[in-house]
C-alpha positions as CSV (number, residue, x, y, z in Angstrom):
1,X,-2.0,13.5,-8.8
2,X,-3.7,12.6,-11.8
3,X,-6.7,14.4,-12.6
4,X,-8.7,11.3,-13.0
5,X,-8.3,10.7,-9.0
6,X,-9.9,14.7,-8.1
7,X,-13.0,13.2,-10.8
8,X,-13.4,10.0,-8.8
9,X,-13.6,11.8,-5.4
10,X,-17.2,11.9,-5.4
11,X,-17.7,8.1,-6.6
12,X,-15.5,7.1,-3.6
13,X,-17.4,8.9,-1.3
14,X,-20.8,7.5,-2.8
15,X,-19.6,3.6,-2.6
16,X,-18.5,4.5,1.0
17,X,-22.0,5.0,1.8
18,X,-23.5,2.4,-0.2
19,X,-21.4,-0.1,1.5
20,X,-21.5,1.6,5.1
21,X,-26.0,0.9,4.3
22,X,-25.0,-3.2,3.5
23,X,-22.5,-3.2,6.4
24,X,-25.2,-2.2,8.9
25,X,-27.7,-5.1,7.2
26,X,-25.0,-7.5,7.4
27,X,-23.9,-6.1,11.2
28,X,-24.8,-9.5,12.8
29,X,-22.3,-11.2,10.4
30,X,-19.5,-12.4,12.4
31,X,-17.1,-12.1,9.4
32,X,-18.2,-8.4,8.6
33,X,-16.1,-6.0,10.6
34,X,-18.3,-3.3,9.0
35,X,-17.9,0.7,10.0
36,X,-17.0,2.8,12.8
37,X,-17.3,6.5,12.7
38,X,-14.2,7.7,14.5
39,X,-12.1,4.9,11.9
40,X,-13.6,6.0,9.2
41,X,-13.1,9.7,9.9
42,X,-9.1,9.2,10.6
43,X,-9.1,7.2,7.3
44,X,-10.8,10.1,5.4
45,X,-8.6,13.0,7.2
46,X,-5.3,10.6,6.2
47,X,-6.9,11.1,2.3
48,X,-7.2,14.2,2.5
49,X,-4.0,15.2,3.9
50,X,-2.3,12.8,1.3
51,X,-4.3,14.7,-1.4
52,X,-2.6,18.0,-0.6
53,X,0.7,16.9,0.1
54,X,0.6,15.0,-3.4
55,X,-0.2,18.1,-4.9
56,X,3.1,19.6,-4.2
57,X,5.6,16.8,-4.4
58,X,4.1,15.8,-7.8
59,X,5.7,18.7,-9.3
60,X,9.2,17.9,-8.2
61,X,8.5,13.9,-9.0
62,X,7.3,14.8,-12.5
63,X,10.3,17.2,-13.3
64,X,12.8,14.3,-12.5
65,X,10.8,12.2,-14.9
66,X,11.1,14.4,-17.5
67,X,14.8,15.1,-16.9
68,X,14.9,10.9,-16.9
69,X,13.0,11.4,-20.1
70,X,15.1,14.1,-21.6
71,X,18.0,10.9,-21.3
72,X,16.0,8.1,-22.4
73,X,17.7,4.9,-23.1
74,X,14.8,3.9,-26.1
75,X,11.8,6.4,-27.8
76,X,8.9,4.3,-27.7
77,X,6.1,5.7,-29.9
78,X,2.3,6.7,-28.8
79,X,0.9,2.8,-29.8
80,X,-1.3,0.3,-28.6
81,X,1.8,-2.2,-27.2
82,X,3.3,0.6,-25.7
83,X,0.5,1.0,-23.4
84,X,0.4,-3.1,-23.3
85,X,4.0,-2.5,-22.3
86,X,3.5,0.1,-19.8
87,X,0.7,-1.7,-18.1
88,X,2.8,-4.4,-17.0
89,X,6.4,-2.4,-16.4
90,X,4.3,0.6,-14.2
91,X,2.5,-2.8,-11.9
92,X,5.8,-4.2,-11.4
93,X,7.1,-1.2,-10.3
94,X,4.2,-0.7,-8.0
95,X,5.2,-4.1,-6.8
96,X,8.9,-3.4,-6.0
97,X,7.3,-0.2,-3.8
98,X,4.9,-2.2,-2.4
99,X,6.8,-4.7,-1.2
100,X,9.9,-2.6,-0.1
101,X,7.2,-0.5,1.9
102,X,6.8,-3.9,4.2
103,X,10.3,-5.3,3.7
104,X,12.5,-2.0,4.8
105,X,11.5,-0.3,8.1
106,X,12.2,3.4,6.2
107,X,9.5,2.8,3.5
108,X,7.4,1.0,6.1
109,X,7.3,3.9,8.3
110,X,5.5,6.0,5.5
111,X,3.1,3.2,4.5
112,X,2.5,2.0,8.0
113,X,-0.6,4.0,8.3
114,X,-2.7,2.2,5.3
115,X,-2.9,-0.8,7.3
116,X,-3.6,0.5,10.5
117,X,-7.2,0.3,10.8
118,X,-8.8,-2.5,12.3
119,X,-11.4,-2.4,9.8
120,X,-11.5,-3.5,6.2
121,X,-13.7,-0.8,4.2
122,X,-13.5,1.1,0.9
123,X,-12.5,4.1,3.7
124,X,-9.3,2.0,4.6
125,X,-8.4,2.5,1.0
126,X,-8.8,5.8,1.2
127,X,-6.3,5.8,4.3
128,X,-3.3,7.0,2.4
129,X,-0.1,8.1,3.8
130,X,1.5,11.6,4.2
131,X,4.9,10.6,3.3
132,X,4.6,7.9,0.7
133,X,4.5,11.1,-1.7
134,X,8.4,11.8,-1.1
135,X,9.6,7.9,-0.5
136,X,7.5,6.7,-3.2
137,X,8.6,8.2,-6.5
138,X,12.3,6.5,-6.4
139,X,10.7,3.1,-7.6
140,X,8.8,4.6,-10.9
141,X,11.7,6.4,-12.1
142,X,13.2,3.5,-14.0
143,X,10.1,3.9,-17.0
144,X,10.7,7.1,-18.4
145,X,14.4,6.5,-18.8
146,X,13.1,3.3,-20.5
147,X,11.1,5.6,-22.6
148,X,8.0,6.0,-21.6
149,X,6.6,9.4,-21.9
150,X,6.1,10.8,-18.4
151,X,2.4,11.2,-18.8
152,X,1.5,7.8,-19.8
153,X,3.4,6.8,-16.8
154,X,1.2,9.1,-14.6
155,X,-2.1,7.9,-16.4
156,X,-1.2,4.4,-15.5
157,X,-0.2,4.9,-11.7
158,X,-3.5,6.6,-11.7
159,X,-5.4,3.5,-13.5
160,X,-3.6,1.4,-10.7
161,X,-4.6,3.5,-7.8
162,X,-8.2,3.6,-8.9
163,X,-8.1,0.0,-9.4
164,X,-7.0,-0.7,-6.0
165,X,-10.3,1.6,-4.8
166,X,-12.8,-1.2,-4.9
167,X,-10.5,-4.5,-3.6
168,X,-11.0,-3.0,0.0
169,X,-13.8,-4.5,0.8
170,X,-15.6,-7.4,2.5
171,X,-18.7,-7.2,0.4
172,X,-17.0,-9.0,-2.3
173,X,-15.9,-12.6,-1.9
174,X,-13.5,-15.0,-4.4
175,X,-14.0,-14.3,-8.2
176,X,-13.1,-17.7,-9.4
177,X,-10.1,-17.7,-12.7
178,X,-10.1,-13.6,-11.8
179,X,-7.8,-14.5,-9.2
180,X,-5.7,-16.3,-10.8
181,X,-3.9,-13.5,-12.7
182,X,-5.4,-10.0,-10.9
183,X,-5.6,-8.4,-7.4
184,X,-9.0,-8.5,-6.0
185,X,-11.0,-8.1,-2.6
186,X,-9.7,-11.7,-1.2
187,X,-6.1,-11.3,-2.1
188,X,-6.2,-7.8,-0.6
189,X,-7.9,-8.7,2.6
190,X,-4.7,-11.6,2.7
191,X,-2.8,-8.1,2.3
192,X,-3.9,-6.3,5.1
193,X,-3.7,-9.0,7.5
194,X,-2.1,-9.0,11.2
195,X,-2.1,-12.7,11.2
196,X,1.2,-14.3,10.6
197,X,0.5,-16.7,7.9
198,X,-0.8,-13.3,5.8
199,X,2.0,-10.8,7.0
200,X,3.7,-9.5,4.1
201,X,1.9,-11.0,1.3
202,X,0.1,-10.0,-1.6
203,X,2.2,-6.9,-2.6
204,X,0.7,-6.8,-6.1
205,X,-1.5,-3.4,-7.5
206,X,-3.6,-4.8,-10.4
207,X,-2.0,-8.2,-11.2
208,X,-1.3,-10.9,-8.4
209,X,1.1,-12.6,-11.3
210,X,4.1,-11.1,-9.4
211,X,3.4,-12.4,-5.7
212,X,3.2,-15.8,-7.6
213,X,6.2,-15.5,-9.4
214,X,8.4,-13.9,-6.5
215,X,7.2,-16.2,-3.5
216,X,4.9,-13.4,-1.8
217,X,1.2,-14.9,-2.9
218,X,-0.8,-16.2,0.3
219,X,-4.5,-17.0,-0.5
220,X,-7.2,-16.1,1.7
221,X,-7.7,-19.3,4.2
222,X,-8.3,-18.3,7.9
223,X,-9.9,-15.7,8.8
224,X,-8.3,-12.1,8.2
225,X,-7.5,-10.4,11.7
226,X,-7.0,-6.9,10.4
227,X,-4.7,-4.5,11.2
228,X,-1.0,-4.2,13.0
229,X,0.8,-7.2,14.7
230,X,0.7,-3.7,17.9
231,X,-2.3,-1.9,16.8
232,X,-2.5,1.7,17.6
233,X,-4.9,3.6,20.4
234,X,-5.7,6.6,18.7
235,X,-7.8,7.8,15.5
236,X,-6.0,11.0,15.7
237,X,-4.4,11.8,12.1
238,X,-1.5,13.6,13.3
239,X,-0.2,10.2,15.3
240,X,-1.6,7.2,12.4
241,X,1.0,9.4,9.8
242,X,3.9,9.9,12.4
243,X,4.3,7.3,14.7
244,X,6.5,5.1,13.3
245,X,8.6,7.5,12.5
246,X,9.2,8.5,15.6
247,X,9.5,5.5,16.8
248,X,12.6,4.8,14.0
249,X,14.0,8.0,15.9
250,X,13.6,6.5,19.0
251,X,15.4,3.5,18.6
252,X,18.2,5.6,16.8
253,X,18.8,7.6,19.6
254,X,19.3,4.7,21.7
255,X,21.3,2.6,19.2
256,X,24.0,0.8,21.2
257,X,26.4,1.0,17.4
258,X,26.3,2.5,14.2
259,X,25.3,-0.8,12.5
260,X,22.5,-1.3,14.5
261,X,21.4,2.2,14.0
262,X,21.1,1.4,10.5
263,X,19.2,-1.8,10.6
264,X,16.7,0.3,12.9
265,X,16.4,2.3,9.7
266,X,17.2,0.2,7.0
267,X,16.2,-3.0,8.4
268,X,13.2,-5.2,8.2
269,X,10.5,-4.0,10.6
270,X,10.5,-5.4,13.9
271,X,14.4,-6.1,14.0
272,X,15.9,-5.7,16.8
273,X,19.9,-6.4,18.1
274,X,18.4,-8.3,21.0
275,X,15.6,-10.2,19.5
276,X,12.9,-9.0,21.7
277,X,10.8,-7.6,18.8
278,X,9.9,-10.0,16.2
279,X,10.2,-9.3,12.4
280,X,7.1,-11.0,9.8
281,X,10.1,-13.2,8.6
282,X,10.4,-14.6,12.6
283,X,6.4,-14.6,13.2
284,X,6.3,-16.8,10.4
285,X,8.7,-18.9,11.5
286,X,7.1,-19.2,15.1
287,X,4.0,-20.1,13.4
288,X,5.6,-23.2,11.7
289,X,5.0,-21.3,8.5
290,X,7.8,-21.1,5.8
């Protein structure tokens, strides 16, 4: 993890409280889901534990870069458009992750746990996984065989992830022509919504220029009902970071043939062989949405 994130630990924790204090002025508010203690404490133990995890698969996700690196199809130099480059190769990459992590029940089952808080807070952002760190990597590899220096990729993966910090919230509403080209509060709160005109949309990090150009941009309309289409029972850490991965082991245990063993891992979330569970795609469908 970039050292800028360890720097910006104490600014997260700060804006946490400052919007915790508007939150409780604002509690009346029927569109302000606000704070909870025991949410907000799961959240902050998920950060944590993604923190230290990170720490050690880093290592192994930055030697394959510079392996990739090593056997570079281009050198491209230390230069202004080479950052200008980066910017936009590193947030489509972020988009491919991001939208595989809804798309493919394996990479769902590490990401899973970011959306499963009922509330919408600069905590939820902070609600990280424990095994994004080892599926994530995979989908950044491609730009430093393209020739981008390992670092500068790292450096803008961490620009990204601090950029994403402050688009969890409710105390911000629509930002006018902003929208029209980056990520903000109300395409994120579209994001993190169990309703089915908002499931899987909104995949982008910085720029929302992707979702538009790929068929995955949803702006905010209804209002956002947040969390999982099942929402979980527990703030325990241990359980928001594991279940669905037990639940993939589950239903591959009881797989009734080898193909539909591998659509329980492979497949969108929510397939089943039967039906009875409902993917996004269906939801949508049911809805009368497209």
């Amino acid at each position: 993890m970039s050292v800028l994130i360890y720097v910006a630990i104490p600014v997260f924790l700060l804006t946490i409280a400052i919007e915790r204090a508007w939150a409780k002025r604002h509690r009346n508010d029927p569109a302000v889901k606000g704070y909870t203690r025991p949410d907000t404490l799961a959240s902050l133990a998920m950060g944590v534990g993604n923190v230290i995890i990170s720490a050690g698969t880093k290592v192994v996700a930055v030697a394959l870069m510079v392996v990739l690196y090593e056997h570079r199809l281009f050198t491209l130099p230390t230069a202004w458009w080479t950052f200008v480059l980066l910017f936009f190769a590193e947030d489509l990459c972020y988009y491919a992750f991001h939208r595989a992590s809804h798309e493919v029940r394996f990479f769902w089952a590490a990401h899973i746990n970011h959306h499963s808080s009922e509330h919408y807070n600069l905590s939820t952002a902070l609600r990280q996984s424990w095994t994004t760190p080892f599926t994530a990597p995979l989908f950044w590899l491609p730009l430093p065989l393209l020739g981008f220096a390992p670092w500068m990729v790292l450096l803008q993966q961490a620009i990204s992830l601090l950029y994403q910090y402050w688009i969890h919230t409710e105390a911000i509403g629509k930002l006018g022509w902003f929208e029209k080209v980056f990520n903000t509060p109300s395409h994120h709160r579209v994001h993190h919504g169990a309703n089915p005109r908002y499931l899987d949309r909104n995949h982008g990090g910085i720029l929302i220029i992707w979702d538009k150009l790929f068929g995955t941009f949803e702006p905010e309309r209804e209002k956002v009902s947040y969390g999982l289409t099942t929402n979980l029972t527990t703030y325990n850490p241990v359980h928001i970071a594991f279940h669905e991965w037990r639940a993939i082991g589950h239903d591959v245990r009881h797989a009734r043939s080898p193909g539909d063993a591998f659509m329980y891992v492979f497949g969108p979330p929510g397939w089943s062989p039967d039906g009875s569970r409902k993917t996004s795609r269906q939801q949508r469908l049911e809805a009368g949405l497209a």
